[in-house]
Each structure stands twice: as C-alpha cells, then as structure tokens.
C-alpha positions as CSV (number, residue, x, y, z in Angstrom):
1,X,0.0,0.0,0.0
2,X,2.5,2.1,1.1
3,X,4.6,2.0,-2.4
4,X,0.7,2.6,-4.5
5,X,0.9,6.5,-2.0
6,X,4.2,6.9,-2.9
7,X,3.3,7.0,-6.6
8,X,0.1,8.6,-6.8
9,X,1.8,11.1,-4.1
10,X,3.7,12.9,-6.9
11,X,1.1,12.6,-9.2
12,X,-1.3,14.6,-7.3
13,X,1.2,17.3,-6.4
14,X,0.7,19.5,-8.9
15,X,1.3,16.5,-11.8
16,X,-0.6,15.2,-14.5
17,X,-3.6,14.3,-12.7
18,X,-4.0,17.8,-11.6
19,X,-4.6,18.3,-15.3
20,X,-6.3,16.0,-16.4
21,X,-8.8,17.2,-13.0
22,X,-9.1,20.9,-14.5
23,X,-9.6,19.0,-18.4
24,X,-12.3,17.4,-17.3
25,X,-14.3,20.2,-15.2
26,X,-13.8,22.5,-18.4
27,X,-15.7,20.2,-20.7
28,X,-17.9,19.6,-18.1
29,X,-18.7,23.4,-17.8
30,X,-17.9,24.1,-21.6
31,X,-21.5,23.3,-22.8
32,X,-23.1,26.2,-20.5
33,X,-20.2,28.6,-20.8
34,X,-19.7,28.7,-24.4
35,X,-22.6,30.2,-25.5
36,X,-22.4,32.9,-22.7
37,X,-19.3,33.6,-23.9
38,X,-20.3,34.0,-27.3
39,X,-23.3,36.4,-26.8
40,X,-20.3,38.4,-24.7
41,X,-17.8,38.3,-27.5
42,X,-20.7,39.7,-30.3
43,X,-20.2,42.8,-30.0
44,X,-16.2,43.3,-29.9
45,X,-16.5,41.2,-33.1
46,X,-18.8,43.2,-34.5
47,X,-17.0,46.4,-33.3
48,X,-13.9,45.3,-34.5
49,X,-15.7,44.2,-38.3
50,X,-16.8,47.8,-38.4
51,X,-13.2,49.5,-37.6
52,X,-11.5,47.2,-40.0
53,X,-14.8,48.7,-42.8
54,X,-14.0,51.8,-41.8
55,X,-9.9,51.8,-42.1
56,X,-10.5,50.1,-45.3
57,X,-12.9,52.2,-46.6
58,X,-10.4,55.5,-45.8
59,X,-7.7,54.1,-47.4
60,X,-9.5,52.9,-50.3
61,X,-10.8,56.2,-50.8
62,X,-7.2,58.1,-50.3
63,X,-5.9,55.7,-52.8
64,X,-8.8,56.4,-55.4
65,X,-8.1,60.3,-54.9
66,X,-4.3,60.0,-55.1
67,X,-4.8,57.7,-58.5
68,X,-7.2,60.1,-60.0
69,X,-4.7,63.0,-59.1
70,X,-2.1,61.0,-60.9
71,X,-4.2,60.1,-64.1
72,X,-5.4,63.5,-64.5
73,X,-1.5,64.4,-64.4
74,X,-0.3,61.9,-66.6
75,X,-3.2,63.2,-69.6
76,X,-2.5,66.7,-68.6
77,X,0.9,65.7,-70.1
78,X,0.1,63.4,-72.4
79,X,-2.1,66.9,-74.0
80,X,0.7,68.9,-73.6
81,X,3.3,66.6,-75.6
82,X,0.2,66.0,-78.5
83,X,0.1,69.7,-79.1
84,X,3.4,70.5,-79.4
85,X,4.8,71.5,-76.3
86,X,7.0,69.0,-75.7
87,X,5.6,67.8,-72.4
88,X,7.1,68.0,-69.1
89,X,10.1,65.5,-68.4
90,X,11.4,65.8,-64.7
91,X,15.1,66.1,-65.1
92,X,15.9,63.9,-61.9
93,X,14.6,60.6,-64.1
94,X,16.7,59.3,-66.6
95,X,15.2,56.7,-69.2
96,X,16.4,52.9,-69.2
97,X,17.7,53.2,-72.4
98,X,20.2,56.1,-71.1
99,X,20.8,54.3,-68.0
100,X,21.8,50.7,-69.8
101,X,24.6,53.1,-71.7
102,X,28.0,52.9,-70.1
C-alpha cells in the first residue's frame, strides 16, 4: 500500500492528474459557458468588423483620390506633348535606355 501512495503522491502534487482534473471540469462546464461567452464576445466582433470597414474604406478612398490625381496628371501631359509642347520631363529621371549606356 505504502509504495501505490508513494506513486500517486507525486502525481497529485501538482502532476498530470491535476490536469487532467481541470480538463475534465472545463468540458464539463464548456456546454453552458460557451454560448455565454459568445453572446459576450458579439459585440467586440462586430465592433472590431466595423473599424477594419472603416480603415478600409479611408484608405481605399485616399488611394482612389491620389490615383485620380495621378491620371489627371499623366493626360495633362500626355495633352501637352500631343500639341506640341514638348511635355514635361522631370530632369531627376533618366530613361532605361540612357541608364543601360556605359
């Protein structure tokens, strides 16, 4: 008797039955919990659905705005070359052609 303590001793000291203990009382209490916990969680998840809608629908619209800008640009130049002006070529940019040349 005395060696069957000794072993289950260590085991209940903080060991694997311990565990298997709190295991068992959470899917004994996971059928009722669950649900409360969901109805708590609804609305963070729907808060946090609405923030990421509303960061995504900023952005898209700065990035709409800033590729309008750059298309009206773009023809504003593309005018300017067909009539004759030449267009407007920013200095700082070199072709690939001129920077393939040694």
């Amino acid at each position: 008797m005395a060696l069957f303590e000794k072993a289950v001793e260590g085991v209940f000291e903080g060991g694997v039955l311990t565990g298997v203990a709190v295991g068992v009382g959470v899917l004994m209490l996971a059928p009722g919990l669950l649900p409360a916990i969901g109805r708590a969680m609804r609305p963070l998840a729907v808060s946090a659905i609405r923030t990421g809608m509303t960061v995504y629908n900023r952005t898209a619209s700065t990035l709409r705005e800033t590729t309008e800008d750059l298309l009206a640009e773009a023809r504003a130049e593309l005018e300017a070359h067909d009539q004759g002006g030449g267009g407007t070529k920013p200095s700082h940019r070199r072709s690939r052609t001129a920077e393939a040349a040694p």
